[in-house]
PDBQT receptor file of N, H, CA, C and O in Angstrom, charges set to zero:
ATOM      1  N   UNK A   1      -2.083  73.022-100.125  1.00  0.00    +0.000 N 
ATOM      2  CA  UNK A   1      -2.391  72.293-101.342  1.00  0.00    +0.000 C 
ATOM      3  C   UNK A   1      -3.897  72.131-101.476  1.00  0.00    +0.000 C 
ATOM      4  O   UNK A   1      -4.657  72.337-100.530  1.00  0.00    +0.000 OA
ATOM      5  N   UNK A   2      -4.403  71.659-102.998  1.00  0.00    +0.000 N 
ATOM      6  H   UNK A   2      -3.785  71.492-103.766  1.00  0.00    +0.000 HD
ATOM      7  CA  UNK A   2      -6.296  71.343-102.935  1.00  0.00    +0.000 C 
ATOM      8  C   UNK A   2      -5.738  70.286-101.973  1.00  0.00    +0.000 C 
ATOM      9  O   UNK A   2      -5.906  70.975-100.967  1.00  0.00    +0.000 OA
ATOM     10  N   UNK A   3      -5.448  69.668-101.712  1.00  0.00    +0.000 N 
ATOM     11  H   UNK A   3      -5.311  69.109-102.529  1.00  0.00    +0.000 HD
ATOM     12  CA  UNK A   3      -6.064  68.452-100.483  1.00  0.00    +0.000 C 
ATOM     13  C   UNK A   3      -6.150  69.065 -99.302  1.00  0.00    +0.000 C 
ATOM     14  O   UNK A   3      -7.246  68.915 -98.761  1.00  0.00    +0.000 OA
ATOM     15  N   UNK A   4      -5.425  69.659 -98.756  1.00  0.00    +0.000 N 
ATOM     16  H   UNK A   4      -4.535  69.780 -99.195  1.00  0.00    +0.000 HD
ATOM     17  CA  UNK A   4      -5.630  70.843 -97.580  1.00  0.00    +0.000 C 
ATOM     18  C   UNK A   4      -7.302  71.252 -97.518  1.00  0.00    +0.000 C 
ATOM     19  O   UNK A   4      -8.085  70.930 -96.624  1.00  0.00    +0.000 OA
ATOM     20  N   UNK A   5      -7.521  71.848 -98.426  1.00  0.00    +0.000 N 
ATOM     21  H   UNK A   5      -6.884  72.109 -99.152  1.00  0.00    +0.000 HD
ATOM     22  CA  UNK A   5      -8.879  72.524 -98.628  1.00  0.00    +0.000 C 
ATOM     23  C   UNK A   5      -9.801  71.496 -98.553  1.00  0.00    +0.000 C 
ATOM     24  O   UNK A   5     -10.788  71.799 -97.883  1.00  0.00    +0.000 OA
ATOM     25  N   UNK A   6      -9.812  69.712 -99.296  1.00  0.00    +0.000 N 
ATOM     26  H   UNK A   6      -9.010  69.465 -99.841  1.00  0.00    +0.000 HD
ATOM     27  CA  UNK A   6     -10.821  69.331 -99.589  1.00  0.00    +0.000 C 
ATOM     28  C   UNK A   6     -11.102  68.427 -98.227  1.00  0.00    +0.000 C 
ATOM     29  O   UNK A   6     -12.122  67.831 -97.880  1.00  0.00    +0.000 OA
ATOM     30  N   UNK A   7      -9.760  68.558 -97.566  1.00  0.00    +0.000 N 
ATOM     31  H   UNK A   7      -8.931  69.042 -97.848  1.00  0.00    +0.000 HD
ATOM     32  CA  UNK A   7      -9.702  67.839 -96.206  1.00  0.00    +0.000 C 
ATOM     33  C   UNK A   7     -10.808  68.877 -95.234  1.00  0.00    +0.000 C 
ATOM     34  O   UNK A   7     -11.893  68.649 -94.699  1.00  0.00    +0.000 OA
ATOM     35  N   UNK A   8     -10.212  69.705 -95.291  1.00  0.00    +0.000 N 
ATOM     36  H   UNK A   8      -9.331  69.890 -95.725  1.00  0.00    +0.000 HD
ATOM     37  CA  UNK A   8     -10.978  71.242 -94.204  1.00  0.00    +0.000 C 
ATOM     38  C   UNK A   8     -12.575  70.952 -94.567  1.00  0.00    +0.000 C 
ATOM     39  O   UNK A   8     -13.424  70.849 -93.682  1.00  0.00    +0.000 OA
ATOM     40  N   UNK A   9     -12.852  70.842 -95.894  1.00  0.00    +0.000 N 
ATOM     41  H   UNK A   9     -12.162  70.926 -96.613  1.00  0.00    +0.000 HD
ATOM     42  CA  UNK A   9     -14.344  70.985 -96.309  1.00  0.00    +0.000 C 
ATOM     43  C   UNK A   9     -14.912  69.684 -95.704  1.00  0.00    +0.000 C 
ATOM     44  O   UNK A   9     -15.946  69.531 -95.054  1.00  0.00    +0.000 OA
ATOM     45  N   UNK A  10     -14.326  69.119 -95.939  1.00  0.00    +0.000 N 
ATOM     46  H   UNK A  10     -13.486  69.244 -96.467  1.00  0.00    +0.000 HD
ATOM     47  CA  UNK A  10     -14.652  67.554 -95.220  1.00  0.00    +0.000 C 
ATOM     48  C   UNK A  10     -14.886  67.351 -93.991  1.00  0.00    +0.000 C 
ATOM     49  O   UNK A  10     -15.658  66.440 -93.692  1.00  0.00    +0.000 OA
ATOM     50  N   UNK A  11     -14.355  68.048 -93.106  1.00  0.00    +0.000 N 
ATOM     51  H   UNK A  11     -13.727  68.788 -93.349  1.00  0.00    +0.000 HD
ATOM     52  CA  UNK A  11     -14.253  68.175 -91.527  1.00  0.00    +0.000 C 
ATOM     53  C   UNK A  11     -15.393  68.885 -91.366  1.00  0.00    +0.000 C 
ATOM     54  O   UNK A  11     -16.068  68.343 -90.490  1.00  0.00    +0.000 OA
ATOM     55  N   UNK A  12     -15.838  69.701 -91.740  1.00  0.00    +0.000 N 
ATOM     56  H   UNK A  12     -15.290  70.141 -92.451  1.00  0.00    +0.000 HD
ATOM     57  CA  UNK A  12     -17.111  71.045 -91.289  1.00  0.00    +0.000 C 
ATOM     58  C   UNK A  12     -18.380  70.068 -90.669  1.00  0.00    +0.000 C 
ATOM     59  O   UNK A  12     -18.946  70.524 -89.676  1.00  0.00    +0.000 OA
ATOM     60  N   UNK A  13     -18.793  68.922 -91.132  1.00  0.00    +0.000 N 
ATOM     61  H   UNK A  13     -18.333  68.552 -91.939  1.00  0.00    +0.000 HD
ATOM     62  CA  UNK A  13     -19.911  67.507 -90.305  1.00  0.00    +0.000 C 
ATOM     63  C   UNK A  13     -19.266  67.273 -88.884  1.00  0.00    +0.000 C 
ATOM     64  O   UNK A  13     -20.002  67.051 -87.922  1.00  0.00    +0.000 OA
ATOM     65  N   UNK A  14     -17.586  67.334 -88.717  1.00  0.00    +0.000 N 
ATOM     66  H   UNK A  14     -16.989  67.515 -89.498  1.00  0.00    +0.000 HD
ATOM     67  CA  UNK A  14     -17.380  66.995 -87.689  1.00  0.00    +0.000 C 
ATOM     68  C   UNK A  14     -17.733  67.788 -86.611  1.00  0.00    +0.000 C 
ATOM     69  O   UNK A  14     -18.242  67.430 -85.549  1.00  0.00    +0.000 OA
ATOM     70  N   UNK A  15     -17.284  69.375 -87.134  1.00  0.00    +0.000 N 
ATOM     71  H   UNK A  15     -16.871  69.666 -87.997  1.00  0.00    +0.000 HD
ATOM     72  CA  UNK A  15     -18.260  70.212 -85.309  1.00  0.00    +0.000 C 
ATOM     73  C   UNK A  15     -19.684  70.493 -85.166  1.00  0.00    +0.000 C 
ATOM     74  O   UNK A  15     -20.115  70.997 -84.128  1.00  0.00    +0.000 OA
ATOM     75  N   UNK A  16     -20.651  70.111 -86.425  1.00  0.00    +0.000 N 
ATOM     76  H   UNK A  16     -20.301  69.702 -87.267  1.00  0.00    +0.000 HD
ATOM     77  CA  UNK A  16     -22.123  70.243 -86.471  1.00  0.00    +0.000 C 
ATOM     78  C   UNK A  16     -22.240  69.266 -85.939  1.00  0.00    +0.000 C 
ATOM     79  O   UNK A  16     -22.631  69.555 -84.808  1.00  0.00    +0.000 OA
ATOM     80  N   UNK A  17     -22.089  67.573 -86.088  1.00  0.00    +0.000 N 
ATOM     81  H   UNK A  17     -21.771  67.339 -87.007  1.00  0.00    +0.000 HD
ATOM     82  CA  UNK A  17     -22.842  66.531 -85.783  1.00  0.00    +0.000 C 
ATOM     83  C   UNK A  17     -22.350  65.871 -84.369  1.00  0.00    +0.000 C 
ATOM     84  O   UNK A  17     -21.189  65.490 -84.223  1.00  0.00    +0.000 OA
ATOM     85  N   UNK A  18     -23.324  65.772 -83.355  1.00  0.00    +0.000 N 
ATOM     86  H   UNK A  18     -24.267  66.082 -83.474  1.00  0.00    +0.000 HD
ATOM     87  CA  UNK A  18     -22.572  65.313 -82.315  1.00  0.00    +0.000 C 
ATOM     88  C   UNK A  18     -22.341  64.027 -81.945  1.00  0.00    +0.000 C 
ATOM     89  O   UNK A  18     -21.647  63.633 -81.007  1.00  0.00    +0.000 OA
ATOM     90  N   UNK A  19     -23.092  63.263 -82.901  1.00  0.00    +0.000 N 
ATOM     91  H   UNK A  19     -23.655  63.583 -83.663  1.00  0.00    +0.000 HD
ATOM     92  CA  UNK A  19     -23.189  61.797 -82.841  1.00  0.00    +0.000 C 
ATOM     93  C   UNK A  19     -23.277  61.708 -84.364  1.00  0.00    +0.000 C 
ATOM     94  O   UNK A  19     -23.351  62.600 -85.209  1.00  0.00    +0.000 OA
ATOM     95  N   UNK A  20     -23.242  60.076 -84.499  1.00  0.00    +0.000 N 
ATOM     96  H   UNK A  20     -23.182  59.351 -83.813  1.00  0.00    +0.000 HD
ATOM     97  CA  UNK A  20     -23.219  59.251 -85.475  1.00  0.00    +0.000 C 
ATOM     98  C   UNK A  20     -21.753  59.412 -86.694  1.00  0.00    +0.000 C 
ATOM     99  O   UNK A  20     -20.648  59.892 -86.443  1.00  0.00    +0.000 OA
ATOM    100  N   UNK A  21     -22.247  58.826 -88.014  1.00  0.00    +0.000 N 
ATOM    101  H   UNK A  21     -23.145  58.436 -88.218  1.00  0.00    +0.000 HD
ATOM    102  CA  UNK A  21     -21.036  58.809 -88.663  1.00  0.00    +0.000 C 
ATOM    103  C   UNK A  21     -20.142  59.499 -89.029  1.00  0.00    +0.000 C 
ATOM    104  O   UNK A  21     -18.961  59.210 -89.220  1.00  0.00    +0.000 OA
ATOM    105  N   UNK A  22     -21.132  61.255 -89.239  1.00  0.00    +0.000 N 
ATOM    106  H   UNK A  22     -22.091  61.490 -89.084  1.00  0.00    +0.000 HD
ATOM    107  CA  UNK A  22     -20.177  62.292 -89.271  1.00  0.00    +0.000 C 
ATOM    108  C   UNK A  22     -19.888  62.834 -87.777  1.00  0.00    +0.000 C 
ATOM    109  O   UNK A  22     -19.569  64.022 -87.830  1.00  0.00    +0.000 OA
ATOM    110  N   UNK A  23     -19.897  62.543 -87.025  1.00  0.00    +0.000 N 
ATOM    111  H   UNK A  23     -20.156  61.578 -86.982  1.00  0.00    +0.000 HD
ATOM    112  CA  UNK A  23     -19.236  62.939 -85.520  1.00  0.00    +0.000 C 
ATOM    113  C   UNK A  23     -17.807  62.789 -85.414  1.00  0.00    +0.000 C 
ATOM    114  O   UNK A  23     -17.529  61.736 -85.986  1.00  0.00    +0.000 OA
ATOM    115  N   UNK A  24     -16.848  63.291 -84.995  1.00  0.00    +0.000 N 
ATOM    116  H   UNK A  24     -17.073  64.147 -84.530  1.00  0.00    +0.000 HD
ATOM    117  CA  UNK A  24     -15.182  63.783 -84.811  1.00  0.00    +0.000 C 
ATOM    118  C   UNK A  24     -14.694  62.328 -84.287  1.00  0.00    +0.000 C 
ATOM    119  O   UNK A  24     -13.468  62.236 -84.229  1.00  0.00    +0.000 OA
ATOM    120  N   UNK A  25     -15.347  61.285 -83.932  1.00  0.00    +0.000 N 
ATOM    121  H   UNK A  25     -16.344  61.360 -83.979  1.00  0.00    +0.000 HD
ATOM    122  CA  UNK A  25     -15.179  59.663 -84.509  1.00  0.00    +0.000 C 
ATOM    123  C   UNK A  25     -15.847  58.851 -84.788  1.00  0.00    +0.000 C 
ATOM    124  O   UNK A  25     -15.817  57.682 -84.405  1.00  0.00    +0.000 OA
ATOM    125  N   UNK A  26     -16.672  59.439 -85.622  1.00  0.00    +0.000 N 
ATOM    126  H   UNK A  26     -16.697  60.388 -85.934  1.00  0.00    +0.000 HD
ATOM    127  CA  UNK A  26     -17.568  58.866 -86.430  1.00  0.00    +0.000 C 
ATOM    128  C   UNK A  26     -16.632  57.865 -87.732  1.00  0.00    +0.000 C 
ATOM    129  O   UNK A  26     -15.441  57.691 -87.989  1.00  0.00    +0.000 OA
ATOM    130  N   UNK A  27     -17.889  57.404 -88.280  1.00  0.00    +0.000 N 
ATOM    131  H   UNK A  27     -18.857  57.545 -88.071  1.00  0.00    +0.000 HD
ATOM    132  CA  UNK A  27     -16.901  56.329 -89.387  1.00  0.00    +0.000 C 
ATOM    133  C   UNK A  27     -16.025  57.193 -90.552  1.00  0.00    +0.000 C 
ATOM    134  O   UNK A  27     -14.888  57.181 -91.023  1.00  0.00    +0.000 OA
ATOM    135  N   UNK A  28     -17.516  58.089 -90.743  1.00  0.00    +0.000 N 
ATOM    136  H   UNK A  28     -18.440  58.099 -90.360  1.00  0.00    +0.000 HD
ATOM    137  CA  UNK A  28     -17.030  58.760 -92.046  1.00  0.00    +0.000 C 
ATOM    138  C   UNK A  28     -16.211  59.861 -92.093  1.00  0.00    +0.000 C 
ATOM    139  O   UNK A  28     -15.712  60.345 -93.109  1.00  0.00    +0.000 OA
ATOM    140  N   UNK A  29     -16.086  60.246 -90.940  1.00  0.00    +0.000 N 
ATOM    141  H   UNK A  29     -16.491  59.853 -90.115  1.00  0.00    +0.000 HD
ATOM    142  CA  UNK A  29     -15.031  61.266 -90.832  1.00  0.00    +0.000 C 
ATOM    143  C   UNK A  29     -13.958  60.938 -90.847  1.00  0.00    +0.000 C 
ATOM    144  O   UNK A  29     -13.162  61.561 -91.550  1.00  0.00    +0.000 OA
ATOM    145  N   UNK A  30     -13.485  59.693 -89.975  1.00  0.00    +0.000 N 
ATOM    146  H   UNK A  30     -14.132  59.188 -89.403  1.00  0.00    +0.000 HD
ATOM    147  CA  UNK A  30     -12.029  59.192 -89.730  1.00  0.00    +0.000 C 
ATOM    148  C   UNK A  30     -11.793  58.603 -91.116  1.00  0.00    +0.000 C 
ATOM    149  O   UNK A  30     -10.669  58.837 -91.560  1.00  0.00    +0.000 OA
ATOM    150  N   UNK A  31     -12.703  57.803 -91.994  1.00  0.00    +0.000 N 
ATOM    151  H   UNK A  31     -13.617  57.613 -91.634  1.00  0.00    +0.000 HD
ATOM    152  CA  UNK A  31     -12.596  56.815 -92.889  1.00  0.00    +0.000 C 
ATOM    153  C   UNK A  31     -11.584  58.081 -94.317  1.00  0.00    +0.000 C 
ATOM    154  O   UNK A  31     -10.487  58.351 -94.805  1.00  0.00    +0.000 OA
ATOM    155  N   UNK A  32     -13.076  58.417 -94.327  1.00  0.00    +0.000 N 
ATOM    156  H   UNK A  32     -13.967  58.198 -93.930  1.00  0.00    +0.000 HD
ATOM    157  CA  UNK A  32     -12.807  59.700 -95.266  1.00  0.00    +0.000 C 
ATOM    158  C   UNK A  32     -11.612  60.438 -95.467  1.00  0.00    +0.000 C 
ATOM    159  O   UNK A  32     -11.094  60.527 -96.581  1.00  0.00    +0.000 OA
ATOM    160  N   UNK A  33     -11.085  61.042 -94.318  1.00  0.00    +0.000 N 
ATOM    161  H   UNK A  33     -11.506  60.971 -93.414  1.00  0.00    +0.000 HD
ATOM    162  CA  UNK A  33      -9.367  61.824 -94.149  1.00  0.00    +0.000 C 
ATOM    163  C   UNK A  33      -8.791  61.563 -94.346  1.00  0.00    +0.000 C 
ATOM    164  O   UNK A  33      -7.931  62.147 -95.005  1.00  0.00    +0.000 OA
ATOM    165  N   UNK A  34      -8.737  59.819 -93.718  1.00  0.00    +0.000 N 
ATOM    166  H   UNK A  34      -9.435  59.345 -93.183  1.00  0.00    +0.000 HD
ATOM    167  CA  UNK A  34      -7.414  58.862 -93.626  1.00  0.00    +0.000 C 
ATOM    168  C   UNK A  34      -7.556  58.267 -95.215  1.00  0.00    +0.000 C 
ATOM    169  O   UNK A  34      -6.430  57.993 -95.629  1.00  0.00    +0.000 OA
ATOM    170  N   UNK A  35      -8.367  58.051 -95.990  1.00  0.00    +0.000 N 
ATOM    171  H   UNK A  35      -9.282  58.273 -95.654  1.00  0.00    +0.000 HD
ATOM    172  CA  UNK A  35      -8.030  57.671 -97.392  1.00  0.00    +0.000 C 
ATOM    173  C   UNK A  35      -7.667  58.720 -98.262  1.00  0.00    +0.000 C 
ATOM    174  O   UNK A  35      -6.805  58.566 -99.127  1.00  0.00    +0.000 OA
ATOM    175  N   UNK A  36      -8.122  59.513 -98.129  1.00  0.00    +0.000 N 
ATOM    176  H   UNK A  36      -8.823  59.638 -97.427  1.00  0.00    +0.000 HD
ATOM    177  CA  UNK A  36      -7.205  60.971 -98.796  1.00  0.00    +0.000 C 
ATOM    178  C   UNK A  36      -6.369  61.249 -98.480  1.00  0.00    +0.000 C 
ATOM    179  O   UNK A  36      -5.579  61.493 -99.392  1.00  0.00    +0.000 OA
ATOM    180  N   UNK A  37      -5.863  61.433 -97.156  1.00  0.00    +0.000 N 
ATOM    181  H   UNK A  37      -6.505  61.235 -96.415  1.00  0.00    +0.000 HD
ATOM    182  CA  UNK A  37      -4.433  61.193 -96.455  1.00  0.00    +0.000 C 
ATOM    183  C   UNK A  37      -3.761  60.800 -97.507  1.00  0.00    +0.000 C 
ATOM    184  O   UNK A  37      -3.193  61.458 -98.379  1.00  0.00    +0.000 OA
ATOM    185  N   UNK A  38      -3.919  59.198 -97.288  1.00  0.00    +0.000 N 
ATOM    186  H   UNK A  38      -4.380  58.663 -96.580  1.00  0.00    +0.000 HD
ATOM    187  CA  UNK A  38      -3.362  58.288 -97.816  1.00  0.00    +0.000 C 
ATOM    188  C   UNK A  38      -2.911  58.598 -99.834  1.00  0.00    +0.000 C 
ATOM    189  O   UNK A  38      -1.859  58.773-100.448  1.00  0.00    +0.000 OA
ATOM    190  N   UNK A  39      -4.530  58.511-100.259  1.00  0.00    +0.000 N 
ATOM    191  H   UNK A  39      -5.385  58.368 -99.760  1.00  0.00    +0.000 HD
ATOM    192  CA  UNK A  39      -3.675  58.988-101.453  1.00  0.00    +0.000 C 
ATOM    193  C   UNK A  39      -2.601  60.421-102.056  1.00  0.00    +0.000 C 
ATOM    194  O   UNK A  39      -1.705  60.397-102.899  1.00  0.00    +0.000 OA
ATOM    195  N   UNK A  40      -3.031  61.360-101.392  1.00  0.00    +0.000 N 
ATOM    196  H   UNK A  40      -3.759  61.380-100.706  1.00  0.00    +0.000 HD
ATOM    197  CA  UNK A  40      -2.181  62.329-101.524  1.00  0.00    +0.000 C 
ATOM    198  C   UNK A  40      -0.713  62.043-100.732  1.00  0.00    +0.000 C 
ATOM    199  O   UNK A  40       0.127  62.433-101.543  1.00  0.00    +0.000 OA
ATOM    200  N   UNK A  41      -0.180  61.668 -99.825  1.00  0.00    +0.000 N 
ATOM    201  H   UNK A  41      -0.862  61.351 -99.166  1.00  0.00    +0.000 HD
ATOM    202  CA  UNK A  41       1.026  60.948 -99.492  1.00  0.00    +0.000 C 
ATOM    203  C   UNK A  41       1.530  60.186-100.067  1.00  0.00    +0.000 C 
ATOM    204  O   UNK A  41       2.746  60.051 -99.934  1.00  0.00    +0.000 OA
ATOM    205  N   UNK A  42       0.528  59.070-101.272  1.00  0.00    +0.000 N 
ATOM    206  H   UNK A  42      -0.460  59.180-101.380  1.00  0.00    +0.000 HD
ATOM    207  CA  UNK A  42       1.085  58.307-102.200  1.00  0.00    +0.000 C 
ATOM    208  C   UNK A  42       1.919  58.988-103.321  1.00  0.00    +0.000 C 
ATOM    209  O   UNK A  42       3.095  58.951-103.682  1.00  0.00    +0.000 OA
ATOM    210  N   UNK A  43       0.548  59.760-103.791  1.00  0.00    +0.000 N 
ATOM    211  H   UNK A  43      -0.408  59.790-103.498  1.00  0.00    +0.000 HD
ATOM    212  CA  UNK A  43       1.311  60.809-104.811  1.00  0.00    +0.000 C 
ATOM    213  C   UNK A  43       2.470  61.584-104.821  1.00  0.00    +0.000 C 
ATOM    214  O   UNK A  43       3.262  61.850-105.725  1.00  0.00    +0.000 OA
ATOM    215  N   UNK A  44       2.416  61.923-103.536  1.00  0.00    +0.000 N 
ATOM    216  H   UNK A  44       1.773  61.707-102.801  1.00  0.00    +0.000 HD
ATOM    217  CA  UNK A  44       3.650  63.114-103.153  1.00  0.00    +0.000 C 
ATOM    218  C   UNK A  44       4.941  62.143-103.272  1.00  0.00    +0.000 C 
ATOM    219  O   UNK A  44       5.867  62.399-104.041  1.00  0.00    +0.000 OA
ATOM    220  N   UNK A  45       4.910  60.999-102.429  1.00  0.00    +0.000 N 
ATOM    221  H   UNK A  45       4.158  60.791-101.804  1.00  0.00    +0.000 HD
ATOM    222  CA  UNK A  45       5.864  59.779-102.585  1.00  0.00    +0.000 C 
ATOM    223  C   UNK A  45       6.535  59.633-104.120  1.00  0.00    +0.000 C 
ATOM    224  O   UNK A  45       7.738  59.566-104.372  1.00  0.00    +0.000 OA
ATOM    225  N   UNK A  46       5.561  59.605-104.952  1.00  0.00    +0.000 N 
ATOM    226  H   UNK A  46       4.584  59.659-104.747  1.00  0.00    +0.000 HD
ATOM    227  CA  UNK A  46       5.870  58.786-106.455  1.00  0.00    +0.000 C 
ATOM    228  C   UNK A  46       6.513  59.609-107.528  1.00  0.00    +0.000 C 
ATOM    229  O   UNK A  46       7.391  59.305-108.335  1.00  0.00    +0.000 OA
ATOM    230  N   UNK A  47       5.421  61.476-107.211  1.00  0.00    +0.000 N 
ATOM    231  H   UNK A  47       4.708  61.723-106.556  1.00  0.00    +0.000 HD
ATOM    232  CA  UNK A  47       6.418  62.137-107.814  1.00  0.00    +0.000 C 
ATOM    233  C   UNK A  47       7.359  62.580-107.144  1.00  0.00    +0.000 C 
ATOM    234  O   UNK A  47       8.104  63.076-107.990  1.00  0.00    +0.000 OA
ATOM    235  N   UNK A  48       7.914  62.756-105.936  1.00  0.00    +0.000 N 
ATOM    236  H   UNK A  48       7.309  62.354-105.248  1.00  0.00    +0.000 HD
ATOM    237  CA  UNK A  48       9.193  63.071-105.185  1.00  0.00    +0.000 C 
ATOM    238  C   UNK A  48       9.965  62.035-105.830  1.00  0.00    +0.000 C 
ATOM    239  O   UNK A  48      11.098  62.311-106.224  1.00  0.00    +0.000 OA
ATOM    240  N   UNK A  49       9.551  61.027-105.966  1.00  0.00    +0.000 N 
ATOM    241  H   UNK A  49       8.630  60.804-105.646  1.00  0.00    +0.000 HD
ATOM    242  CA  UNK A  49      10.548  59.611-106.259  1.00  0.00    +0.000 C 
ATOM    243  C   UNK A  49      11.013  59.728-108.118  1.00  0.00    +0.000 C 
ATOM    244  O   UNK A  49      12.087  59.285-108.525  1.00  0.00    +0.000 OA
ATOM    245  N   UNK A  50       9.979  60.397-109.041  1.00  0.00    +0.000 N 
ATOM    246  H   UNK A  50       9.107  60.757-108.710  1.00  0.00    +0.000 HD
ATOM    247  CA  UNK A  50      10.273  60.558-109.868  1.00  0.00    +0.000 C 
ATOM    248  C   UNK A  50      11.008  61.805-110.424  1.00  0.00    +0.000 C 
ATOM    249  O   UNK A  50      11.592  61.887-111.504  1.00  0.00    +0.000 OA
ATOM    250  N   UNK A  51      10.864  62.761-109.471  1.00  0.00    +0.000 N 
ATOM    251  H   UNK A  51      10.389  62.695-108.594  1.00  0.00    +0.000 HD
ATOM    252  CA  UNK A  51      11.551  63.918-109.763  1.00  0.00    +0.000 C 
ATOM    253  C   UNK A  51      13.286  63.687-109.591  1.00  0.00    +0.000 C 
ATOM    254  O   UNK A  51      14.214  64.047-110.316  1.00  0.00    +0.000 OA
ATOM    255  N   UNK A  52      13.256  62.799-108.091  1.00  0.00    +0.000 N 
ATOM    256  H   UNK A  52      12.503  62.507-107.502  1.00  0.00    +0.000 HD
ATOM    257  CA  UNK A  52      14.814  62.493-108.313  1.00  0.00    +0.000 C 
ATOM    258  C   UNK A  52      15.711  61.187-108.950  1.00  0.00    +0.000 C 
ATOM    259  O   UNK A  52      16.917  60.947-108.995  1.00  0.00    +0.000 OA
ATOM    260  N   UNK A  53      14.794  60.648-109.303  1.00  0.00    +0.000 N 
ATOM    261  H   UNK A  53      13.814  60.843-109.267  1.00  0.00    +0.000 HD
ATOM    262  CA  UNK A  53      15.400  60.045-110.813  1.00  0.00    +0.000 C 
ATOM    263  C   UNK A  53      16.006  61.091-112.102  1.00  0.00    +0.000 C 
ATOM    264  O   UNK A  53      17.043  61.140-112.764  1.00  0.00    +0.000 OA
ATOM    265  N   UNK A  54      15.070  61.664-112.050  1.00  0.00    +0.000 N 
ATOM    266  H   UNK A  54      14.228  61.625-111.511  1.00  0.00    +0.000 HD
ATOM    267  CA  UNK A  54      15.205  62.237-113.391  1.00  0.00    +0.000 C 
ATOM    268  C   UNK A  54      16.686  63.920-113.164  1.00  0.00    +0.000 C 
ATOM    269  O   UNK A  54      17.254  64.498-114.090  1.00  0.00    +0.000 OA
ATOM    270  N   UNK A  55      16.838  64.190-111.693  1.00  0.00    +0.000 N 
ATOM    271  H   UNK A  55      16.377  63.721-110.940  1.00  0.00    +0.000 HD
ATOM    272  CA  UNK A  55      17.725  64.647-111.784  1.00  0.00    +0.000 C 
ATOM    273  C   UNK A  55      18.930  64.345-111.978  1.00  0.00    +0.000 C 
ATOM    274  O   UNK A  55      19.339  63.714-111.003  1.00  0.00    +0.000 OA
ATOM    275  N   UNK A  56      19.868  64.507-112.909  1.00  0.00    +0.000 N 
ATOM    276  H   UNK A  56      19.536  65.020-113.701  1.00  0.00    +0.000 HD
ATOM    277  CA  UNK A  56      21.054  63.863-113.136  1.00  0.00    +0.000 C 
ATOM    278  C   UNK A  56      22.294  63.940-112.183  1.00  0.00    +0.000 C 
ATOM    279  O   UNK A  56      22.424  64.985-111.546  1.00  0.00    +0.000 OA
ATOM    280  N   UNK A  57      23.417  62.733-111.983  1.00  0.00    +0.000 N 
ATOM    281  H   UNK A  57      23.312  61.884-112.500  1.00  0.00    +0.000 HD
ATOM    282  CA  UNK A  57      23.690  62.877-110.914  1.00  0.00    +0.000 C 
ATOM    283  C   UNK A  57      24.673  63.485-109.961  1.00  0.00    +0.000 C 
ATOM    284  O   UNK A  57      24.955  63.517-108.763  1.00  0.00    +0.000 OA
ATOM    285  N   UNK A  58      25.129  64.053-111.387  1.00  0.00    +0.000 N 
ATOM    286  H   UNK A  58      24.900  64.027-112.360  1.00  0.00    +0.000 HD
ATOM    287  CA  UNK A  58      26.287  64.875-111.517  1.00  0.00    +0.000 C 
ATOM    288  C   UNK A  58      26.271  66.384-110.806  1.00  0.00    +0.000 C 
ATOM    289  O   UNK A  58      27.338  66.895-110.466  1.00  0.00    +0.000 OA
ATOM    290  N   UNK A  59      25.059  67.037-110.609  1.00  0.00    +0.000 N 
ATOM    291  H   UNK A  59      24.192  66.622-110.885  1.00  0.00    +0.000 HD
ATOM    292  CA  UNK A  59      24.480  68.140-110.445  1.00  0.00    +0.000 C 
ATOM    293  C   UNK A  59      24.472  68.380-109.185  1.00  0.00    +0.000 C 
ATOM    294  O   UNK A  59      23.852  67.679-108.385  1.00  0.00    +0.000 OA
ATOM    295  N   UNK A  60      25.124  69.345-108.882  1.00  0.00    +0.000 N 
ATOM    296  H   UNK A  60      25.627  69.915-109.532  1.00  0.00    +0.000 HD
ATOM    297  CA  UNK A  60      24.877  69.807-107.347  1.00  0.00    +0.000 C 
ATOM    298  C   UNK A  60      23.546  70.307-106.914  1.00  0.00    +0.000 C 
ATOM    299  O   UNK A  60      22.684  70.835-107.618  1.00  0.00    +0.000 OA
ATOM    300  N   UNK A  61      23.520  70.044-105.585  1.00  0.00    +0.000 N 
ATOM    301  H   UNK A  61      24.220  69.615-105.014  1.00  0.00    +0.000 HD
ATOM    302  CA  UNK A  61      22.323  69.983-104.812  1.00  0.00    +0.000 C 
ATOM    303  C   UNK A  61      22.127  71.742-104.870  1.00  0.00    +0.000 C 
ATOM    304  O   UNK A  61      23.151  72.396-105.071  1.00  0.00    +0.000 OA
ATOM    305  N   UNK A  62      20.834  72.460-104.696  1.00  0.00    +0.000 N 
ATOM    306  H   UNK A  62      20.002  71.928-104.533  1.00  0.00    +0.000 HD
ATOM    307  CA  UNK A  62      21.019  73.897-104.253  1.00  0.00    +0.000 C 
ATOM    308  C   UNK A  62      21.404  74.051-102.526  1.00  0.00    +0.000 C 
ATOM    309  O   UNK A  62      21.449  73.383-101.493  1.00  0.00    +0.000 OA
ATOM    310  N   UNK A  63      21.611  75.285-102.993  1.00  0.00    +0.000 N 
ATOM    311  H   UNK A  63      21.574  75.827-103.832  1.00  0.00    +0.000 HD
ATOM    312  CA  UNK A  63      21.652  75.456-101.290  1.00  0.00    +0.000 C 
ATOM    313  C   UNK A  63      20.982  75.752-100.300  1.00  0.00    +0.000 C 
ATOM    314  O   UNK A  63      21.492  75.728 -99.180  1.00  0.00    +0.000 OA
TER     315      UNK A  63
């Protein structure tokens, strides 16, 4: 998915910098992932949740 990619682009500070915030536990690295994480898991949540509402319920599952 783009979050895949914008995650990866995001990481590239982590094997250049060996210290400080962009360092592999630095603030901004962990901070950064884990809130994009976060919103893209939200999203995926809300439309998964809205997609099966809207399937009716009568309808068989595929296989």
């Amino acid at each position: 998915t783009v979050w895949q990619i914008v995650t990866e682009i995001l990481a590239v500070p982590v094997f250049i910098a060996p210290a400080g915030p962009f360092a592999w536990n630095g603030s901004m690295s962990f901070w950064t992932g884990t809130v994009i994480f976060g919103f893209w898991l939200s999203f995926v949540i809300v439309f998964l949740k809205k997609a099966n509402e809207e399937q009716p319920a009568d309808e068989a599952p595929l296989p």
